[in-house]
N, C-alpha and C positions, 0 to 999 in steps of 0.2 A: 969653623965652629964645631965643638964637638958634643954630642947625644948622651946625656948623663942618665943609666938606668937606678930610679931612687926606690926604697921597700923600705914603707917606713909605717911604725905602729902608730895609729893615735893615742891611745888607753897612754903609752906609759913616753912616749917620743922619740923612741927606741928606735935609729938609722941601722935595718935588717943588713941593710946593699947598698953600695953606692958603686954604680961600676961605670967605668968612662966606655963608651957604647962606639967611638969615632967619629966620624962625620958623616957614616951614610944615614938618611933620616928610614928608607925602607926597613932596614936591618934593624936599626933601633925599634920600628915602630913593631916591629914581629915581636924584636926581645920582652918590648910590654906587653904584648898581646899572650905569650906564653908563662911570664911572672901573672897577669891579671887570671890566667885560666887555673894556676897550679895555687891561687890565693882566695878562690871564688867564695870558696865558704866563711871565710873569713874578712866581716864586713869592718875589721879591726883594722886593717891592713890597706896601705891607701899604695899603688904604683904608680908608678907618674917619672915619662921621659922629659930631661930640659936641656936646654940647649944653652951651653955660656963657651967661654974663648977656655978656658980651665976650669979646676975644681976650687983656686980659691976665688974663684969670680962668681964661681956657683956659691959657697959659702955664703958670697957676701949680700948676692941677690935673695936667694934662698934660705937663708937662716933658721929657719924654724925647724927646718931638716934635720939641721946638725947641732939642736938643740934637745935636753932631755924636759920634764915637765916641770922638774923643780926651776929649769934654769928660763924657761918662759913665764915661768909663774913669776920671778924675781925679775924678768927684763919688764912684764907688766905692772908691775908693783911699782916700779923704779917711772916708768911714763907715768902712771895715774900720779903720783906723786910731785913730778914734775911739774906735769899738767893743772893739778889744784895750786901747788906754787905762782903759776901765771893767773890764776883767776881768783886769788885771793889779797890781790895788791890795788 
């Protein structure tokens, strides 16, 4: 499995970093420990190590990541709408 370092904005959805980190979890866990200290002041700013087998596996569990806010906004649009189609039958 390999250590996925992510920097990602919340304000606008904006994937800062995505860096494949390898399989050691110590090293990874430094690499966030020195993104989270060089981010501090910036409560906009979310880091966060994951662990998947690749990046399009991460894509596909983590999605939101590699989403901007127009395109979450339209994947939620799209579920509420679905979801009233089921409860309006």
């Amino acid at each position: 499995m390999t250590h996925f370092l992510l920097v990602y904005r919340r304000s606008t959805g904006d994937l800062i970093e995505c860096k494949d980190l390898g399989p050691d979890r110590a090293d990874a866990l430094e690499c966030r420990t020195r993104h989270e200290r060089l981010n501090k002041d910036d409560l906009d700013i979310e880091v966060v190590v994951l662990i998947a087998t690749d990046r399009q596996a991460l894509m596909r569990t983590h999605s939101r990541y590699f989403k901007n806010v127009g395109q979450l906004a339209t994947d939620l649009g799209a579920l509420a709408e679905s979801s009233g189609n089921r409860h309006s039958g």
